[in-house]
C-alpha positions in Angstrom: 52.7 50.1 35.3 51.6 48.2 38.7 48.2 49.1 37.9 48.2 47.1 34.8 50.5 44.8 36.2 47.2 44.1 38.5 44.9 43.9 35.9 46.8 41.5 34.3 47.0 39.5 37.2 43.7 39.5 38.1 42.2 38.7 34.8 44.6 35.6 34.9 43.2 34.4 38.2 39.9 35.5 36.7 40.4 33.1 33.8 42.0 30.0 36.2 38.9 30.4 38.4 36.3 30.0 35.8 38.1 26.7 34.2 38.0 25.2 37.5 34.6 25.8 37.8 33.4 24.5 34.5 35.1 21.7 35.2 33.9 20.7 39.1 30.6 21.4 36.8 31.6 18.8 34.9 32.7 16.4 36.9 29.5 16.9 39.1 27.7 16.5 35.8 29.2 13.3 34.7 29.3 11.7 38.6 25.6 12.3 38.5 24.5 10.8 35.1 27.1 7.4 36.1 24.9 7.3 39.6 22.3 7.3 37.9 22.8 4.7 35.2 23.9 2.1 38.4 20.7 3.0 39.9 19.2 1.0 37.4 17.9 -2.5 36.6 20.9 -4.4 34.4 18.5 -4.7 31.3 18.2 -1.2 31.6 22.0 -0.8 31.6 22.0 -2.9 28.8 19.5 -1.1 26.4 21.3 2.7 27.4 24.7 1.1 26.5 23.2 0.5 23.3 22.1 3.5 22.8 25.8 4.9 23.1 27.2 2.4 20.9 24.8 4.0 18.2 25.7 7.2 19.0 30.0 6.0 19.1 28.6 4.6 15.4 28.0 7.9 13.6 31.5 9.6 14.2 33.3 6.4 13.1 33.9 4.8 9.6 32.0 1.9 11.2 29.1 3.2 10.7 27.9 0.3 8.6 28.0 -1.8 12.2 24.8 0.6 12.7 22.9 -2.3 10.6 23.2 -4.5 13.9 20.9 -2.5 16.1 18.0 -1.7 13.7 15.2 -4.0 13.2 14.4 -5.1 9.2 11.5 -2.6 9.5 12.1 0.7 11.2 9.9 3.9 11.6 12.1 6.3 10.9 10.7 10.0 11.5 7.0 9.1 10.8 8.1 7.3 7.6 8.2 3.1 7.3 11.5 2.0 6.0 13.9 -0.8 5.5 16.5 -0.9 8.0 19.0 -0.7 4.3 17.0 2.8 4.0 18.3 3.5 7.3 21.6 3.5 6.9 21.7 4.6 3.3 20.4 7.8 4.3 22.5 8.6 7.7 25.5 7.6 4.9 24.6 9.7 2.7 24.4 12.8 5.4 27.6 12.1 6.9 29.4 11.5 3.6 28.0 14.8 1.8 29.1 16.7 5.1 32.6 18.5 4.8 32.6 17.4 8.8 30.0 15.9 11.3 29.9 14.6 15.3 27.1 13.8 16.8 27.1 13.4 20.7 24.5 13.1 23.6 24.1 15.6 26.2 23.3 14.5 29.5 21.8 11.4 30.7 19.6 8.8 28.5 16.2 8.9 30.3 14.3 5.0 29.7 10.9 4.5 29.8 9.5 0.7 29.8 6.0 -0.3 28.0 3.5 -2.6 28.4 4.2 -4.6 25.5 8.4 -5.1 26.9 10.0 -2.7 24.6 12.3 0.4 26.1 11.9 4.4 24.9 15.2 6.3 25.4 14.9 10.0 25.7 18.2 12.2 25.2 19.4 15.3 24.2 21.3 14.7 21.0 23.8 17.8 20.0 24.9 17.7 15.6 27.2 19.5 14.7 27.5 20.1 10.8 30.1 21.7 8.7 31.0 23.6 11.9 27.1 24.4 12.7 25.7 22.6 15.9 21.8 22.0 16.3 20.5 20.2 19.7 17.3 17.9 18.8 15.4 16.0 21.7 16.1 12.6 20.1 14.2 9.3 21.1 14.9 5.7 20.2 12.0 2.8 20.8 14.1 -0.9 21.3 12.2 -4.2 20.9 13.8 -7.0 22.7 14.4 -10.1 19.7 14.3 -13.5 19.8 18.2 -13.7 20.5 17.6 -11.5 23.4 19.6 -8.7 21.5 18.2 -5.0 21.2 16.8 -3.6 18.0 15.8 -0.1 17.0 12.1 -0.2 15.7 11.0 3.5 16.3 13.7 6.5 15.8 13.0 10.3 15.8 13.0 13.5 17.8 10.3 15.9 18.7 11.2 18.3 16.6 10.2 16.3 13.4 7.2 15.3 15.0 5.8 18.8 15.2 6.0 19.1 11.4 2.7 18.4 9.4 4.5 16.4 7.1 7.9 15.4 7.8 9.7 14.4 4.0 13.3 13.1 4.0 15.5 15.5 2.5 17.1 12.2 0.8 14.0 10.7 -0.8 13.9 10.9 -4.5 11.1 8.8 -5.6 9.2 10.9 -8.6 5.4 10.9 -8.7 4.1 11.0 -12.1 1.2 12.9 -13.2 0.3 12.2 -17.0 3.5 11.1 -18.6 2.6 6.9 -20.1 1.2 6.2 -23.3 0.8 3.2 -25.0 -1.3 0.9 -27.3 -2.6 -1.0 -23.9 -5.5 -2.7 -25.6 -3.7 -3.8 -28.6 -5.9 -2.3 -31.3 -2.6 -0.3 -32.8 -3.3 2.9 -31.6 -2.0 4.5 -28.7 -3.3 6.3 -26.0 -2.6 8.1 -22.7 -2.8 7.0 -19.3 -3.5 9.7 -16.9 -3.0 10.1 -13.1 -5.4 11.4 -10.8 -4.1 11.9 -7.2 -6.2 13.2 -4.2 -6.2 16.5 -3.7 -5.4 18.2 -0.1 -7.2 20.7 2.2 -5.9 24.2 3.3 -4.2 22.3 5.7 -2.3 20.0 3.4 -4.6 16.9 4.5 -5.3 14.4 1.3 -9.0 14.7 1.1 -9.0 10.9 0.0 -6.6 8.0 -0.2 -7.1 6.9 -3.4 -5.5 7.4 -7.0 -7.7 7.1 -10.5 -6.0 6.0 -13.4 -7.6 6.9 -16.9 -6.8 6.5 -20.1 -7.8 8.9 -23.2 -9.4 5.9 -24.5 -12.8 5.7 -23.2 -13.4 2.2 -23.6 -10.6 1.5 -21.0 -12.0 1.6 -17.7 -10.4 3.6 -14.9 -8.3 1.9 -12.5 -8.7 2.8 -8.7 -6.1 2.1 -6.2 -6.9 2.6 -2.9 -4.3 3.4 -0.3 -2.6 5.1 -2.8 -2.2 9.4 -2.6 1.0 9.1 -6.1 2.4 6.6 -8.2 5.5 6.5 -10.6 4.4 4.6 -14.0 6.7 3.4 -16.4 5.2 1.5 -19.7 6.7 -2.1 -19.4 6.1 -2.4 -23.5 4.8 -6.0 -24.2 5.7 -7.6 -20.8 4.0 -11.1 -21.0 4.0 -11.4 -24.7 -0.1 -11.0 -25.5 -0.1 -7.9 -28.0 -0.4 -5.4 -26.1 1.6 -3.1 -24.2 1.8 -3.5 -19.9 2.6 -0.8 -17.7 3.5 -0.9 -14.2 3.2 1.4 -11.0 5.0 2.2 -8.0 2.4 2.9 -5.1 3.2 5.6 -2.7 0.6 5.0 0.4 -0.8 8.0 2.9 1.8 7.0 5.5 4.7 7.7 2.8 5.7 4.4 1.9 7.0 3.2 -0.9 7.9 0.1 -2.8 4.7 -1.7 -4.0 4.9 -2.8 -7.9 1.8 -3.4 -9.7 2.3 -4.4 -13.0 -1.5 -4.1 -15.0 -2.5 -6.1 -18.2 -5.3 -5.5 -20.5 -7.2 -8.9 -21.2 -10.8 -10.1 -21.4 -12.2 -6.7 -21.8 -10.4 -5.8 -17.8 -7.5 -4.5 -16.2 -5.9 -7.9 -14.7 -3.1 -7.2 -11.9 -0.2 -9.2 -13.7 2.1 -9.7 -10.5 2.3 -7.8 -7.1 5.7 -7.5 -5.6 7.9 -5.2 -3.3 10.8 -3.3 -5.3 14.3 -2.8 -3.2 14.1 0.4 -2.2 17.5 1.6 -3.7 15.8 0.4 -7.5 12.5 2.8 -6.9 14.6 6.1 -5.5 16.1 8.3 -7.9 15.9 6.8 -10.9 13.5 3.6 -11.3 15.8 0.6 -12.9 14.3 -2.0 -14.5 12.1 -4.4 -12.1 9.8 -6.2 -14.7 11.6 -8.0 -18.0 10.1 -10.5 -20.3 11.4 -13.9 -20.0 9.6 -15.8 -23.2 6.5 -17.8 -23.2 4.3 -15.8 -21.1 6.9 -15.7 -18.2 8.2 -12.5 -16.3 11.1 -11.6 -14.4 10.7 -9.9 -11.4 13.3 -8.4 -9.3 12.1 -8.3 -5.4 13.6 -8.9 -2.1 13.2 -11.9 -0.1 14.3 -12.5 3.2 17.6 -14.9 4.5 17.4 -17.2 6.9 18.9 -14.6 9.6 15.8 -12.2 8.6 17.6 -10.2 6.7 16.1 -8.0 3.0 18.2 -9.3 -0.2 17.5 -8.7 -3.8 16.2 -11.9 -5.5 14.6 -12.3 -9.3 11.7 -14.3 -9.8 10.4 -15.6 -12.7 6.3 -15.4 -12.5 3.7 -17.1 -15.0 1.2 -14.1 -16.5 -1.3 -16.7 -18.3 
């Protein structure tokens, strides 16, 4: 019995000894990355305590407040986005998520460029549904006009190594051959067809430009350059000539998307009817109707505009096609 007694004992000493280590780690830990933060210039300061009010952001339900520290435009792991896209997608994560945290681990290393703007480095530990994963995380902050911070650049290096890094939350469709219409108005219809680049072996597009033919030889081919997939939709009779319109949804090389071109037949040419940029929550999942007759030649366009405080709302314009 006093042998186990001993054990017992010493296993409990064992246990009291390692917490106190882990935490005089801890503390040592912490002391250093607060020395370390007052070691810097007070701009500095200012751009790290931004970076852990973003982070505060994503375990609250004020994670809409996130829209505050992201420019209109973001890159957002390799892909050009609205800062709307932004949050939409870190919503959706956290919302389909039975639970999530997110924390940063260790300091927030900051790295100044030429051109003013800040680079914060950090080791940023997610754990979902009970499942942690440690990415080395980096935000890119732009100094604006109201000497606030805004997030233009975010990512971490472990998307950067893919080839091609797609968000698991885009849902914007490419179409291959699935339009037809009578698009010259002679009362028969025919098919529009979509040519894409092809890619290498190593996934590469071989080109950047998309053909669009029609079954109908006496239609020329449309080329769109910038352009590796479109979504087309047949806008029926748009402007009112006779004939039917269809319209296209450009998805460029760097994976953008949100470019409507809406095409008319007239004069013997393909005419581009009206350019405009679609809201990017009305070209992902399923397209809604951005092009609608208005009567006498007039279309309805819905786009987005910007507010006097630079910020993307949906607006409808009406736009003359003769």
């Amino acid at each position: 019995m006093k042998a186990i007694f001993f054990i017992i004992i010493s296993c409990g000493v064992f246990f009291i000894a390692c917490k106190h280590d882990k935490t005089t780690s801890d503390t040592t830990q912490q002391s250093a990355v607060t020395n370390s933060y007052k070691m810097l210039p007070p701009e500095q300061q200012n751009v790290i305590d931004v970076v852990n009010h973003w982070n505060a952001l994503h375990d609250s339900t004020q994670i809409d407040s996130l829209t505050d520290l992201y420019n209109d435009q973001v890159m957002f792991f390799k892909k050009r986005v609205s800062r709307k896209t932004v949050i939409d997608t870190k919503k959706y994560k956290i919302k389909h998520a039975k639970t999530y945290r997110q924390r940063i681990i260790g300091r927030v290393g900051i790295y100044p460029s030429d051109t003013g703007d800040y680079k914060c480095e950090f080791l940023k530990l997610v754990t979902i549904n009970e499942k942690p994963s440690v990415y080395h995380s980096y935000l890119v902050f732009k100094k604006m006009a109201d000497s606030t911070w805004r997030i233009i650049l975010e990512s971490d290096k472990e998307a950067d190594l893919r080839p091609e890094y797609v968000s698991l939350f885009e849902k914007f469709t490419e179409s291959e051959s699935v339009s037809s219409g009578d698009f010259n108005g002679d009362g028969t219809k025919e098919d529009l067809i979509v040519q894409k680049p092809e890619r290498d072996t190593s996934g590469s597009y071989l080109s950047t430009e998309t053909k669009i033919t029609f079954t109908n030889l006496d239609l020329p081919e449309i080329i769109i350059p910038n352009c590796v997939g479109v979504n087309v939709l047949n806008e029926n009779d748009a402007d009112g000539d006779g004939s039917d319109d269809f319209s296209i949804v450009i998805k460029t090389p760097s994976g953008d998307v949100g470019d409507v071109i809406l095409y008319s037949f007239k004069r013997g040419a393909w005419q581009q009817i009206s350019r405009f940029k679609a809201p990017s929550n009305e070209v992902f999942g399923s397209r809604q109707n951005l092009i609608e007759f208005a009567g006498s030649g007039n279309i309805n366009i819905r786009t987005i505009d910007k507010t006097k405080d630079n910020r993307d709302t949906l607006v409808v314009k009406t736009i003359s096609t003769w």
